[in-house]
N, C-alpha and C positions, 0 to 999 in steps of 0.2 A: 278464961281463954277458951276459944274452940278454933279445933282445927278441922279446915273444910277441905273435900273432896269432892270429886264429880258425882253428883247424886247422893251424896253420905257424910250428913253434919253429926260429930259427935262430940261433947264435953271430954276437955282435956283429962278429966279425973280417972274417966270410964273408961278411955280408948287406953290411957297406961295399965288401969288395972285387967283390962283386957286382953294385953299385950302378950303375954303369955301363952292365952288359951288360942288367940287366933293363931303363934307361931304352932302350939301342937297341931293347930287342926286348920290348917289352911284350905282347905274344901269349902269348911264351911263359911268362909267368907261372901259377903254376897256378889254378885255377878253386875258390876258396874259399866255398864254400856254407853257410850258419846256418842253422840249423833255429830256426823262432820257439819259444820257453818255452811251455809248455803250458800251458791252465789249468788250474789248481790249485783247491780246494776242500778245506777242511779235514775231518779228521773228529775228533772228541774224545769217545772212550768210554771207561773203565774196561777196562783189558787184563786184570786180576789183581781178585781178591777176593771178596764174597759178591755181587756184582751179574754178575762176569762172565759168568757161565751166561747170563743175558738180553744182554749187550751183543756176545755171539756172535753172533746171532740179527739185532740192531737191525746190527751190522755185513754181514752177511752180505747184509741189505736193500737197503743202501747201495750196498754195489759191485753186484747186482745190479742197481739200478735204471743206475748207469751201464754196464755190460756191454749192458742192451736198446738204449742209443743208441750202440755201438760204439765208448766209449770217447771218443766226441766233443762237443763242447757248442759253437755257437755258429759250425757248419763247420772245428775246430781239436780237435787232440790235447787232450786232457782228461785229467787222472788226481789219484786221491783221496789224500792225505798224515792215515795215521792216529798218532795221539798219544795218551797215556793219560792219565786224570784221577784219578789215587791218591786225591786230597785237594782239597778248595776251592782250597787255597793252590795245588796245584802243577797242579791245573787250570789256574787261569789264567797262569801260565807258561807252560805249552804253549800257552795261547792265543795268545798276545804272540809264541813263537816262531813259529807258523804263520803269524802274520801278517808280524812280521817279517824272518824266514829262510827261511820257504816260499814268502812269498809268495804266499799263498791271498788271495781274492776272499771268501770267506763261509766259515762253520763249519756244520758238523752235529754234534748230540749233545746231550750231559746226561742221562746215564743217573740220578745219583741229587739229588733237590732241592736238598739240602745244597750238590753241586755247581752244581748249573743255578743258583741263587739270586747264588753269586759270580760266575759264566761270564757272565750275561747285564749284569752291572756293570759289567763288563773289554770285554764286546762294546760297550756304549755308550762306556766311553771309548775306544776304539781305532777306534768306527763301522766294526765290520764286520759286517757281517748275519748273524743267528745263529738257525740254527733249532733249536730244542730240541724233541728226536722222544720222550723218556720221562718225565719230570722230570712230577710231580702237582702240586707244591707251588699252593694255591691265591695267591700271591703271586707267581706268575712274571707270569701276564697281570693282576693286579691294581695293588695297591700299590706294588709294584718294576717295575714295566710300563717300557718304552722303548722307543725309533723304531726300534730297529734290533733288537728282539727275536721270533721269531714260535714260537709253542707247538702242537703237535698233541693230546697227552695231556690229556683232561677232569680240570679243576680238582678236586681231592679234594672240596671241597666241593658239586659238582655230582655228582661219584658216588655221595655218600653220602645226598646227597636223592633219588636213584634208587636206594638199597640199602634204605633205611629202611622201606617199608612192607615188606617180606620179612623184616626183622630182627622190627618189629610184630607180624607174624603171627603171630610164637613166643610173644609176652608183652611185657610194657612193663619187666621186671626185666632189667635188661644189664648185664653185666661187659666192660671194655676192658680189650685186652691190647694194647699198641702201642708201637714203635718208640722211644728216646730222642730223635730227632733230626728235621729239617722235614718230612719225609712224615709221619710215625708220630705228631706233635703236634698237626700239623693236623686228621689224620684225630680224635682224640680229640676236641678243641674244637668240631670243626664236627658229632662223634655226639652229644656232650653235650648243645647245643642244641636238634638235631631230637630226643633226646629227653626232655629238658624242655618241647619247644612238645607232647609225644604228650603229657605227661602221665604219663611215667615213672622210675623211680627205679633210680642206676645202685647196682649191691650191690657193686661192685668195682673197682678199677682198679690195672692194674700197667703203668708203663714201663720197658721192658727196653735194656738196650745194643745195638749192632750186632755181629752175630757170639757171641751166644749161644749157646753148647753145651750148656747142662743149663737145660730149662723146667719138671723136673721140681717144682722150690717153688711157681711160678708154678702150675701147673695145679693142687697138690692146695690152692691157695689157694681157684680158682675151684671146683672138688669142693666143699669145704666151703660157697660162698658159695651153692650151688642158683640160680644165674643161669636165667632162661628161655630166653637165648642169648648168645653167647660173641661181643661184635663185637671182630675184629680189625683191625690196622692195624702188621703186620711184611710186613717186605722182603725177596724174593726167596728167599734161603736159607734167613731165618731163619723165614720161614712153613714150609718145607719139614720142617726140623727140629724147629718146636711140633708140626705136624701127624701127623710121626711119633710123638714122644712122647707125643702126645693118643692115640693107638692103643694105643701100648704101653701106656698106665695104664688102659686100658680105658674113657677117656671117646668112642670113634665113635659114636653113634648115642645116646648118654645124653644129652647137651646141643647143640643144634645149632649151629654155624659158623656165623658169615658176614660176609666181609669185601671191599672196594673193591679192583679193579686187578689182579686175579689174574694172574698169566704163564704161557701153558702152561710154561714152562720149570721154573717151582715145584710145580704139580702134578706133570708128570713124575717129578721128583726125588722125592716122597712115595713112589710106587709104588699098585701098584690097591691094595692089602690097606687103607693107612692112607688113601685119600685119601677124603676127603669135604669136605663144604660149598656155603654157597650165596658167588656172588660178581657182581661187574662185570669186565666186559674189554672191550678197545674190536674185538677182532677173531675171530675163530675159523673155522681154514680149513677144518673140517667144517659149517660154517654153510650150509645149502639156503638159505637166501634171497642169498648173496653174489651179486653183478651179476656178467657174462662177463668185464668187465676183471680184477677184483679175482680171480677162478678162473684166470685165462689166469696170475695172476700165481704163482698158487700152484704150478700143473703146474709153470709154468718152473723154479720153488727145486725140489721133488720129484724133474725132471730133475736139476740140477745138481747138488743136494747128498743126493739118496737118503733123505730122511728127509722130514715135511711142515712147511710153514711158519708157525713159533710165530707168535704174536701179534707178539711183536718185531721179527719179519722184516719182516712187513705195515707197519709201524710206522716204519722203518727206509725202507723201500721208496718209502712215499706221501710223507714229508717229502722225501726228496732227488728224489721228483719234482716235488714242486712248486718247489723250487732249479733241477731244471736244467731245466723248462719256461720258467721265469722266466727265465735266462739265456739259453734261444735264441730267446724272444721278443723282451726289452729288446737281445739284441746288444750289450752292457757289461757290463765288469766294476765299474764306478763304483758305488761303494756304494750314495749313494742312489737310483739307477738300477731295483739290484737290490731295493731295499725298495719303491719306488716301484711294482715290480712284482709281487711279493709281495702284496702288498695288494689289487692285482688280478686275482690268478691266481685260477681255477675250473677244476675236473675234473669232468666228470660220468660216474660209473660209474653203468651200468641206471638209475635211477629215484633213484641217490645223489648230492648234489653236494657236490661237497668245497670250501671256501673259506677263507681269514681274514677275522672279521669285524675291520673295518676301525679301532674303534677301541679293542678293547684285542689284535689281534694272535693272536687265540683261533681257532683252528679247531672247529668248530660241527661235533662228529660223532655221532651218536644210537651210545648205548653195548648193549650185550647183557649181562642177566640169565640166569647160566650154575649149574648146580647139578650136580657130580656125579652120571653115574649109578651107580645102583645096583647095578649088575653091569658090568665094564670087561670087554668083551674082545678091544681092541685096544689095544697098547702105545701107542698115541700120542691115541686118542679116546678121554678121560677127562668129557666133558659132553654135557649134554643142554641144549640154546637153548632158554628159559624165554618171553623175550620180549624186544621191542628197545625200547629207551627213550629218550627218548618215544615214546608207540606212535605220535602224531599229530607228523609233521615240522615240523610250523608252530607246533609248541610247544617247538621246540629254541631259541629266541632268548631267552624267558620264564626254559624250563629251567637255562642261562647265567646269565643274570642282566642285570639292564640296567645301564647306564654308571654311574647312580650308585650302584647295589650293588657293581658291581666295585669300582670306588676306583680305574680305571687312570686315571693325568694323564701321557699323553705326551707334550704339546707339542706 
């Protein structure tokens, strides 16, 4: 038998016949030191699949942002415990395991809605505070809304009432090409409507799977349907991949694009030859108007990792700062501590303030209308900043929605 201590395994034989001389001489016992458990914070992105490429990015954000506070949060060792989200189901598994085997304080993530929609379920029953830094779905801060859920990414249906008059411009004739699954659904239901309230007729509609390789039938459907413009609503890769195949068939510059959420990471992947369209994004680090914070944040990634920082980075970055602002404020790890504080966290970058409105848990961020240009001649600056929306800040609350549009009941 052995009996263990912190730092000091000794055979039951020795420590009794020991027993003795340590109680004569207790000095000489050795000097057993515990390091206190660090805090922990979870992170839950997608390691593998068509999201990866952006959840690189949204990680990458993450540990940066705790690298700038040296790894400490609340005067105490800090370090971030990442998990993958293959699937709804086995998202929230790992969620259950961070909480319970890592014992993490809060989670960061939700790369895709599908996911974040179950993540944030799991977060309320287990009450642990959960910031979801990607995830569109306009049901995250709405109707599945809860105490312990806080969202950064503008509601699909908030970006697509700031896509719409751009889509308009072309024609009121639209063809939807979109996603099978809770981004790509929503995005269709909430185009439908703004263009039935224009006044327009849609000539087409295709929902595709996730991880589609050949959009070839898809496109020569929409060739035939002579749409005035093509609104999309696929995800990450697989936009990358329509939008080459849109090249190769010779539709660039025949029927115009444009679709909600873009990721530099998706453009990237296109290449200059094929990329075109008009879009939304909530970030972009060649953006001249960006305040000194948000630029100071950029060089740093540029530094560290040699390349500049996707949308996703930024994204990545601002949520788990407002986690671990909130953590060296409130001084707790106590769950509702941390939400309690959350609620009242504000950043103010130049003339920006960043917040959660308080009662569906939404951060209120005016998004950018971004269009391809025309001539790319730098491998990583693929846009041109159209305009910021709303142009008027005092019209971001409206823009949202109010309490009873949303449908959040949190209790």
């Amino acid at each position: 038998m052995t009996i263990t201590t912190p730092g000091l395994v000794l055979p039951r034989r020795k420590l009794l016949l020991g027993a003795s001389a340590l109680a004569a001489a207790p000095l000489a016992m050795p000097h057993i030191a515990r390091a206190a458990d660090p805090i922990r914070i979870g992170v839950l992105l997608a390691k593998t699949g068509q999201i990866a490429a952006q959840t690189e990015y949204l990680a990458n954000g993450t540990f940066l942002a705790m690298e700038e506070r040296k790894n400490t949060l609340m005067g105490q060792p800090a370090e971030l415990v990442w998990l993958d989200e293959p699937s709804p189901q086995a998202a929230t598994q790992n969620m259950q395991k961070l909480v319970e085997e890592n014992k993490v304080c809060a989670i960061l993530g939700g790369s895709l809605s599908s996911n974040a929609l179950a993540e944030e379920a799991k977060a309320a029953e287990l009450k642990i505070p959960f910031v979801c830094d990607n995830a569109a779905a306009t049901e995250i801060s709405g109707k599945n809304c809860n105490r312990y859920t806080f969202r950064l990414n503008t509601p699909v249906v908030v970006q697509c009432r700031m896509l719409a008059p751009y889509a308009l411009s072309y024609g009121k004739r639209w063809y939807h090409i979109t996603a099978s699954f809770a981004f790509g659904q929503d995005i269709l239901r909430s185009s439908r409507e703004l263009l039935k309230a224009a006044g327009g007729t849609e000539v087409g509609s295709d929902e595709v799977p996730l991880n589609t390789a050949d959009f070839s039938s898809f496109i020569l459907k929409i060739r035939a349907a002579k749409p005035d413009v093509v609104v999309g609503g696929l995800s990450a890769g697989d936009l990358s991949t329509f939008l080459k195949q849109w090249n190769e068939l010779g539709m660039k510059g025949k029927i115009p694009f444009v679709e909600i959420a873009i990721g530099d990471t998706d453009i990237w992947a296109v290449g200059p030859e094929a990329a075109n369209g008009t879009f939304t994004k909530m970030w972009y680090y060649n953006n001249p108007n960006n305040p000194p914070e948000e630029k100071a944040f950029a060089d740093a990634y540029m530094k560290k990792h040699g390349k500049p920082a996707a949308d996703k980075a930024w994204m990545g970055w601002i949520t788990a700062k407002s986690l671990f602002d909130t953590l060296d404020t409130v001084k707790s790890t106590d769950a509702m501590k941390i939400v309690e504080g959350l609620e009242a966290w504000k950043f103010q970058a130049g003339s920006t303030s960043y917040s959660y409105r308080r009662f569906d848990h939404q951060m209120l961020v005016r998004n950018l209308a971004v269009s391809v240009k025309e001539k790319i001649t730098d491998k990583w600056d693929y846009f041109d900043v159209k305009a910021t929306l709303p142009e008027n800040v005092a019209d971001l609350p409206k823009v949202f929605g109010t309490e009873e549009e949303i449908g959040c009941k949190m209790g």
